[in-house]
C-alpha positions in Angstrom: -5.9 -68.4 10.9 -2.0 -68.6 11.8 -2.4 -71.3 13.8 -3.9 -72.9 10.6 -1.2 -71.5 8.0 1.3 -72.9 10.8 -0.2 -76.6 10.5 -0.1 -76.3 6.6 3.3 -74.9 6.5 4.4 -78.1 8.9 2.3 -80.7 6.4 3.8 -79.0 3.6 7.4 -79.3 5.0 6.8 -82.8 6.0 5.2 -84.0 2.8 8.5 -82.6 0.8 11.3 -84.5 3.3 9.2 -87.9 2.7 9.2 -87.4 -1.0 13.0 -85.8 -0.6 13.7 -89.4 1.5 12.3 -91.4 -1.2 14.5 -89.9 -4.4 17.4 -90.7 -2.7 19.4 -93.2 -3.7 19.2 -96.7 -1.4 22.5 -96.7 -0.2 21.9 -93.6 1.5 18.6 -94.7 3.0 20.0 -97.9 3.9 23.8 -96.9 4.9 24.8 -100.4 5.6 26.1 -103.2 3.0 23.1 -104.2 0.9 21.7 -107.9 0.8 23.3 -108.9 -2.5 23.4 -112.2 -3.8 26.8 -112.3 -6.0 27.9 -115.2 -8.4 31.5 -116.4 -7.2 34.3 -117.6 -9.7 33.3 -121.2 -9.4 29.9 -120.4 -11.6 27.8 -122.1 -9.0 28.2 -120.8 -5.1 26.8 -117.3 -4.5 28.2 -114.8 -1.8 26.0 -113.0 0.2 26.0 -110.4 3.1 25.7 -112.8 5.7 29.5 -114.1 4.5 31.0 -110.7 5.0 33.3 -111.0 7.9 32.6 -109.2 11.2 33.5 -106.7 12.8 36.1 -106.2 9.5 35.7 -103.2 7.2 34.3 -103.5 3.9 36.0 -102.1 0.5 33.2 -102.7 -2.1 34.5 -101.9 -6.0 32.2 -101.9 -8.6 34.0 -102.7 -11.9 34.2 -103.8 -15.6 36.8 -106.2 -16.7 36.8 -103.8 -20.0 37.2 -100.5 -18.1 40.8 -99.1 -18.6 40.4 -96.7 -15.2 39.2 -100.3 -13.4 42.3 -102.1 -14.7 44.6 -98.9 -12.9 42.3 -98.8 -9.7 43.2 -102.6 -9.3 47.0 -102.5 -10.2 47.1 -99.5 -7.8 45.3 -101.9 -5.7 47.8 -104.6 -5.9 50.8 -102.5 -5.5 49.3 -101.3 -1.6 47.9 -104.5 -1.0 49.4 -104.6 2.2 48.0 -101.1 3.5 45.0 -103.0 3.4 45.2 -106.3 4.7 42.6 -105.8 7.5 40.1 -104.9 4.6 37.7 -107.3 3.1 37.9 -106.2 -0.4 35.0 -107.2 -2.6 35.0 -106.8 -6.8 31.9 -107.0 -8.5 31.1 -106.5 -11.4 28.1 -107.4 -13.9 30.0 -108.5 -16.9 29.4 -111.8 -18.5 31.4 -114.4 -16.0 33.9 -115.2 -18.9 35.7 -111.6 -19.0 35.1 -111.5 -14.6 37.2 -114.6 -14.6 40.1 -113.6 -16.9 40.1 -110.6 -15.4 40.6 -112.5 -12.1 43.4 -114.6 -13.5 44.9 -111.8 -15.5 45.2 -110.1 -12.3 46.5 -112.8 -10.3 43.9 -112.1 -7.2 43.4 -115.5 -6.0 47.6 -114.1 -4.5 45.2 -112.1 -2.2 42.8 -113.7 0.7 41.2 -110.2 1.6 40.1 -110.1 -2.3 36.6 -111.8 -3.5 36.0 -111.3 -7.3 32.3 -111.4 -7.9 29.5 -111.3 -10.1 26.4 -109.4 -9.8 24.4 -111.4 -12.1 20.6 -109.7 -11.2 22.3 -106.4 -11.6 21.5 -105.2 -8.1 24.2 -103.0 -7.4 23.9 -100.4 -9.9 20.7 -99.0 -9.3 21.5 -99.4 -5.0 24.0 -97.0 -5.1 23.0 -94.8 -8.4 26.3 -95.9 -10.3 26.8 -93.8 -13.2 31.0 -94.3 -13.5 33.3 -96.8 -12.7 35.2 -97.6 -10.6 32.4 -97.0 -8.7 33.4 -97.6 -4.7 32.2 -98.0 -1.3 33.3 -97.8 2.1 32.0 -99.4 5.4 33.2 -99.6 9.1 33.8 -102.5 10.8 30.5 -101.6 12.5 28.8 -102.3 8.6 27.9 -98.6 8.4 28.6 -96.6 5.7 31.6 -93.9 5.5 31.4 -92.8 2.0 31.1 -93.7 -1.8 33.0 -92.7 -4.8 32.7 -92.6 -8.4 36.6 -93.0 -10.5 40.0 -93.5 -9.9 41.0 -92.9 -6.3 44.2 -93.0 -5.2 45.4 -95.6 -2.9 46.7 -93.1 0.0 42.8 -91.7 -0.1 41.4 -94.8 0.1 43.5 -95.7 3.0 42.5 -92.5 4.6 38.5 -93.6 4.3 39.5 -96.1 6.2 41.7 -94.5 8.8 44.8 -95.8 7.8 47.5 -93.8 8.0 51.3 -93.8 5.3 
């Protein structure tokens, strides 16, 4: 009989982590950059994972060319480019091309060669990583793995921490 409420217990237990596995959100299943196919600026060419640069870490911000806190995060951006010149930086958002390009030129970011503007066209991103604000942003090594996610303004001296950067 114990040796029966002991297999149950361990079925039970099992049954709840797989179903615990599969609400969580991809990113955290899948803690490396996801295979995205984004629109670039010249409304033709698409970037994908596969052009992410090795061994390079990976600054992923999800954005709206309409979102007030996404305008600061990128001027605060700007203003410490050089903190993160190792960084690939990657903008996406899902907005109609017209406002991602303005927003592009408004911005001046073809100054930088670490930042790709894109567009996520199939809407991909969003449910990957369970966006609900924006900024939304991401973090990987140069290894591709995962070091954490955040949703808002961040200041630039934490996101220079994420990546081990130091003042």
């Amino acid at each position: 009989m114990k040796s029966s409420f002991v297999f149950i217990a361990l079925l039970f237990s099992f049954f709840l982590n797989a179903q615990s596995d599969s609400l969580q959100p991809p990113y955290k299943r899948f803690p490396t950059p996801p295979p995205f196919k984004l629109q670039m600026l010249d409304s033709s060419s698409f970037f994908y994972k596969a052009d992410l640069k090795k061994k390079t870490p990976l600054f992923i911000m999800v954005f709206s060319p309409d979102c007030d806190h996404c305008k600061h995060e990128t001027e605060e951006l700007i203003k410490n480019i050089d903190k993160f010149k190792k960084i690939q930086i990657l903008m996406v958002t899902w907005q109609p091309f017209g406002e991602m390009k303005k927003f592009y030129e408004e911005y001046q970011l073809s100054r930088f060669s670490n930042i790709i503007v894109t567009r996520d066209q199939s809407f991909f991103l969003p449910p990957f990583f369970d966006i609900h604000n924006l900024p939304f942003l991401a973090f990987y090594d140069k290894q591709g793995k995962l070091i954490s996610v955040f949703e808002g303004n961040l200041p630039m001296e934490k996101v220079a921490e994420r990546f081990g950067i130091e003042k």
